[in-house]
C-alpha positions as CSV (number, residue, x, y, z in Angstrom):
1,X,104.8,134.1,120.3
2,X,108.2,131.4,119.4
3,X,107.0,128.3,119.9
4,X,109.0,125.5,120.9
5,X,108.7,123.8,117.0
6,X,111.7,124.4,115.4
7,X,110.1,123.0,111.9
8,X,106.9,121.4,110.3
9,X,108.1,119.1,107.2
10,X,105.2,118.0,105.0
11,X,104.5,115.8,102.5
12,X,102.9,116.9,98.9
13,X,100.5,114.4,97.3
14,X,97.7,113.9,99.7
15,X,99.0,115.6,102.4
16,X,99.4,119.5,101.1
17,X,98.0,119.5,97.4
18,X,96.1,116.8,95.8
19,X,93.3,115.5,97.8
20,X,93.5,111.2,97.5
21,X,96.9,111.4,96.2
22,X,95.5,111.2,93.0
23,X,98.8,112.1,90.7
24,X,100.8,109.1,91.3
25,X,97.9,106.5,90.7
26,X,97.0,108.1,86.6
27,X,100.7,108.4,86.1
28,X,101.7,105.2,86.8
29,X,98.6,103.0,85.2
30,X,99.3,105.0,82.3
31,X,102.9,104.2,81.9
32,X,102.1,100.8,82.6
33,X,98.9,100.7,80.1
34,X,101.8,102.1,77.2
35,X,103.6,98.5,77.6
36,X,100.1,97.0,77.5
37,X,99.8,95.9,81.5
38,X,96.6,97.1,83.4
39,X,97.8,98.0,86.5
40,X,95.2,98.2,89.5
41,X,94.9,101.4,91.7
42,X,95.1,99.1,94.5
43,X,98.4,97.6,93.2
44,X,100.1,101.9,92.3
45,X,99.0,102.7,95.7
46,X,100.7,100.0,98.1
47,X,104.1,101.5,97.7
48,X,103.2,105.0,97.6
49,X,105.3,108.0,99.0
50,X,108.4,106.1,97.6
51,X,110.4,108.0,95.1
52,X,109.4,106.7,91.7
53,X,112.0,104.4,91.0
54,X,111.8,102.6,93.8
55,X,108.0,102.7,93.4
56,X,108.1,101.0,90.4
57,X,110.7,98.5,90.9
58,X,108.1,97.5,94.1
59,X,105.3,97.2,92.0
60,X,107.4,95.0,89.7
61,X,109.2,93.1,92.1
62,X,105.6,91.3,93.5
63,X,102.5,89.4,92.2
64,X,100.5,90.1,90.3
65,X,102.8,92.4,88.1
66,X,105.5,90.6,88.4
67,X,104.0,87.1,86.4
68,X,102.1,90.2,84.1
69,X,105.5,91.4,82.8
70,X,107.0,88.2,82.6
71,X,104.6,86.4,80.6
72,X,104.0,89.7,78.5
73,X,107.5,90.3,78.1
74,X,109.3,86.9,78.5
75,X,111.1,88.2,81.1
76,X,111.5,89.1,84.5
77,X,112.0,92.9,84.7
78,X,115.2,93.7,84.5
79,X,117.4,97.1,85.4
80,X,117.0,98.5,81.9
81,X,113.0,98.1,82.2
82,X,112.5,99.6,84.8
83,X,114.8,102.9,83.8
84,X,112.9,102.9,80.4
85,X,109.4,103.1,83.0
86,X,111.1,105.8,84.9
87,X,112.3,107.4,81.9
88,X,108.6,107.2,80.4
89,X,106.6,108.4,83.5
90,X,108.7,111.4,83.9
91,X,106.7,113.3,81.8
92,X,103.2,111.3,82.6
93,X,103.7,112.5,86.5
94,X,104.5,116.0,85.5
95,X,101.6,116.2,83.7
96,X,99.0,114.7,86.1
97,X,100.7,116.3,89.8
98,X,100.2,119.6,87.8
99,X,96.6,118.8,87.3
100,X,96.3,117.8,90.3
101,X,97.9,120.3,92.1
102,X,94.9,121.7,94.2
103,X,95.9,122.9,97.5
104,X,93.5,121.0,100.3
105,X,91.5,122.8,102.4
106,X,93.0,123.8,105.5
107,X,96.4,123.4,104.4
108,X,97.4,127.3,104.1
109,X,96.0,128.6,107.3
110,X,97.9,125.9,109.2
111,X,101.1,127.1,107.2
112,X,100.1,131.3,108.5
113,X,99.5,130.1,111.9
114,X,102.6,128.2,111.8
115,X,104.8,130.8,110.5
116,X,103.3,133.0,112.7
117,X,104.7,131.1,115.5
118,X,108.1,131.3,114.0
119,X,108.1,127.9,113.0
120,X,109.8,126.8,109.7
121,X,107.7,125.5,106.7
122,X,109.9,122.6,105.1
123,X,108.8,119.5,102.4
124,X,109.7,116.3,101.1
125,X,108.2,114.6,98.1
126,X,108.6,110.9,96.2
127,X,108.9,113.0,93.3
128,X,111.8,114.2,91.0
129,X,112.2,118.1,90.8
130,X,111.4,117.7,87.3
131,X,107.7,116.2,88.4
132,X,107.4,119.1,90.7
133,X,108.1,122.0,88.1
134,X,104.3,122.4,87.7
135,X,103.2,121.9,90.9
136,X,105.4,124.6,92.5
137,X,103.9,127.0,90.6
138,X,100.3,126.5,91.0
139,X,100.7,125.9,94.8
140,X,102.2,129.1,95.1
141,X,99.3,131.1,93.4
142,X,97.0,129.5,95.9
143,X,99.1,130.3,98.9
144,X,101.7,127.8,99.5
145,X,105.3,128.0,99.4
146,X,107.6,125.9,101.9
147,X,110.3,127.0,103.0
148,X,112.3,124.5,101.1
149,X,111.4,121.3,98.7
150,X,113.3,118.4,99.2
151,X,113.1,116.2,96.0
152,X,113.2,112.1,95.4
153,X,117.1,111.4,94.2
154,X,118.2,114.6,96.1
155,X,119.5,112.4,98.7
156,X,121.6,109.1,99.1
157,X,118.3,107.1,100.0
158,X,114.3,107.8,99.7
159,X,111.7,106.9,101.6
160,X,111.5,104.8,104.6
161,X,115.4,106.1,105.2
162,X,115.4,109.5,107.5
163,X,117.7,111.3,104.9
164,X,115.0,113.6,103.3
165,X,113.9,114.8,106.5
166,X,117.6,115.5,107.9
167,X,118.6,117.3,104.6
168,X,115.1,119.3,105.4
169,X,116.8,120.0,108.9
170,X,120.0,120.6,107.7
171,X,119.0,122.9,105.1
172,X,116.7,125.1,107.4
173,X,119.0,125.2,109.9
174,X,116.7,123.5,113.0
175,X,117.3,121.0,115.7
176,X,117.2,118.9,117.7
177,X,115.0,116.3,115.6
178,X,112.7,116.3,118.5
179,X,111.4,119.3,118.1
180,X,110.3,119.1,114.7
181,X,107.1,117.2,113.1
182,X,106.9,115.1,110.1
183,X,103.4,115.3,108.7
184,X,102.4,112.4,105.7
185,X,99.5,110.8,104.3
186,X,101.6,107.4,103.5
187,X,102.8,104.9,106.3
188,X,106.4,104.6,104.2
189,X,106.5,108.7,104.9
190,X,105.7,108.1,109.0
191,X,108.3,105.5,109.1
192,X,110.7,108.0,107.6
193,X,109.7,110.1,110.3
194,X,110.3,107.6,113.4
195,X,113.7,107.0,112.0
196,X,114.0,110.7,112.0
197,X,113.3,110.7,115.1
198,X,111.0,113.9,114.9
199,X,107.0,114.0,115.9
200,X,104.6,111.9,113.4
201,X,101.5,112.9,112.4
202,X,99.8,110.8,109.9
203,X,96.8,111.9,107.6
204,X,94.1,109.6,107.2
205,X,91.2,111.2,104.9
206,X,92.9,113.5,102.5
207,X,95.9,110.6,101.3
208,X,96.6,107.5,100.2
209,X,94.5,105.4,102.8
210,X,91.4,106.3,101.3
211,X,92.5,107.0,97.8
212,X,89.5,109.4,96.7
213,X,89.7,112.7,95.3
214,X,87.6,115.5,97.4
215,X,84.6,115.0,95.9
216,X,84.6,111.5,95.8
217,X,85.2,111.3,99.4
218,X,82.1,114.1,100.0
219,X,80.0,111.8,98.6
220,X,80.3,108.4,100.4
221,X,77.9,107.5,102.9
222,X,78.6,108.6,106.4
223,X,79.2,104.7,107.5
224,X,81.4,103.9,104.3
225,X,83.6,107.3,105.2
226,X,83.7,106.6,108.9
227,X,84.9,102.5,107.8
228,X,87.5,104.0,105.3
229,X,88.9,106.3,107.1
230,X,89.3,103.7,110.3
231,X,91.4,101.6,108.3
232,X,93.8,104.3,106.9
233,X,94.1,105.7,110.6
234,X,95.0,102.3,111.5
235,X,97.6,101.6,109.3
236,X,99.5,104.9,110.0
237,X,99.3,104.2,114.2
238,X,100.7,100.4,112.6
239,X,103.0,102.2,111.2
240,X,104.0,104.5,114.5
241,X,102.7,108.2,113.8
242,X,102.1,109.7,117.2
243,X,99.5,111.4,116.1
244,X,96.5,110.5,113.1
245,X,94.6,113.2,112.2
246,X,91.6,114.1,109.2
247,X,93.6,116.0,107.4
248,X,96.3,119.1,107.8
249,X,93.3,121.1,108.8
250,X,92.9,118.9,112.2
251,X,96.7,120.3,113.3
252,X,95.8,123.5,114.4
253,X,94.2,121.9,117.7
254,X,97.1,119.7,118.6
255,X,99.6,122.4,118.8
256,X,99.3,123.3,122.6
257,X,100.0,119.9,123.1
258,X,103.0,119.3,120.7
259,X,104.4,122.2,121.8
260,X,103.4,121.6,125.8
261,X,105.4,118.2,125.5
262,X,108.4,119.4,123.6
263,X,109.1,122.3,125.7
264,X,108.8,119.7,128.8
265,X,111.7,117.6,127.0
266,X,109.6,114.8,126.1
267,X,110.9,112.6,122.8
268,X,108.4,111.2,119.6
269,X,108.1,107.9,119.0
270,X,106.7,106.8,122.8
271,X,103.3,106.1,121.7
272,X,100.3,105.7,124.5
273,X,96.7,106.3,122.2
274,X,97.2,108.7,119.4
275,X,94.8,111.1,118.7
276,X,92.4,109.6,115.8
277,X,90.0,111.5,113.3
């Protein structure tokens, strides 16, 4: 059976692969540890889902980091720091998204059901294509292979702008923007769907929010998971996804529903009480 979805466009870390979106967080402490500067996880994660660039020039652009590299350095950071940081955690993100390239659960039979709707699988990552050359790979040997990869720096502007998303459009071929769904784990990633102006739905466990890797997260108590989770979910319905979910393996259910309210002409972005893990 067609349904009405023209096109699911998902995030990577902590959305498809990497359970806690933990890639970006070793990466970038380590790059930062190299120019002798302990950066907190709390501090890598507050910009995350921005390409890299732009991810570090936000972490050195506030306090505390910004006083750390000053008084380290003697300097404010300037342009040429932060392309020798990009320069330097090329290689350092390569290495760690590879790692960390396990698909999470639930994630490729939403992708068969999907497909076997006819809708088009397309993606969007923060990272360079050159951070994703290991990742591709190893996602594909477990069952995972969009459609298309849009990468950070293959457009005029990253995250929060709606130009990945579009170029995801573009490039598969599907309109109008309100029949498609932008799925992310980072709040940066939901606003870049709004502005899209395609359906949101925003991962609470699995990403960012909660920051743990899968077993990590297994083994909090049932009140610390519920607490955690809350707050992620909260900041993702802050930041407008229309719907917040677990994880991808929560999307299956809300289908009939997507699909009921596109084929009835209704738009994204007209939020009444999302749907909450």
């Amino acid at each position: 059976m067609t349904s009405p979805i023209k096109a699911f466009v998902f995030d990577w870390a902590g959305t498809m692969v990497d359970f806690g979106s933990m890639a970006p967080v070793r990466a970038l402490q380590s790059v930062f540890a190299l120019e002798g500067i302990d950066l907190s996880a709390a501090e890598a994660r507050a910009d995350m889902g921005m390409a890299k660039r732009a991810h570090i020039t936000a972490i050195l652009g506030r306090e505390p980091m910004r006083t750390a590299w000053r008084e380290l350095k003697g300097a404010e950071a300037a342009p040429a720091d932060i392309d020798h940081l990009f320069e330097a955690i090329g290689p350092l993100m390569e290495q760690a998204a590879t790692e960390c390239a396990v698909i999470i659960p639930g994630a490729v039979d939403l992708v068969t059901l999907l497909r076997s709707k006819g809708v088009r699988i397309g993606s969007g990552t923060g990272y360079s294509r050159e951070m994703m050359r290991g990742i591709l790979p190893n996602a594909a040997a477990q069952g995972y292979a969009p459609d298309l990869v849009v990468c950070a720096g293959e457009t005029a502007e990253g995250r929060p702008s709606p130009l990945m998303t579009w170029k995801a459009m573009v490039d598969l071929g599907v309109w109008p923007a309100r029949a498609c769904v932008k799925v992310d784990d980072a709040t940066v990633g939901i606003s870049e769907g709004r502005e899209a102006g395609v359906w949101t739905i925003g991962v609470a466990a699995s990403g960012n929010g909660v920051g743990l890797d899968f077993a990590d997260f297994n083994a909090l108590s049932h009140d610390d998971r519920i607490s955690r989770v809350a707050a992620s979910a909260d900041a993702l319905q802050a930041a407008g996804a229309d719907y917040v979910v677990n994880s991808v393996a929560d999307i299956a259910r809300l289908l009939p529903e997507i699909e009921e309210r596109i084929a009835s002409g209704e738009r994204p972005g007209v939020q009444t009480d999302p749907i909450r893990p």
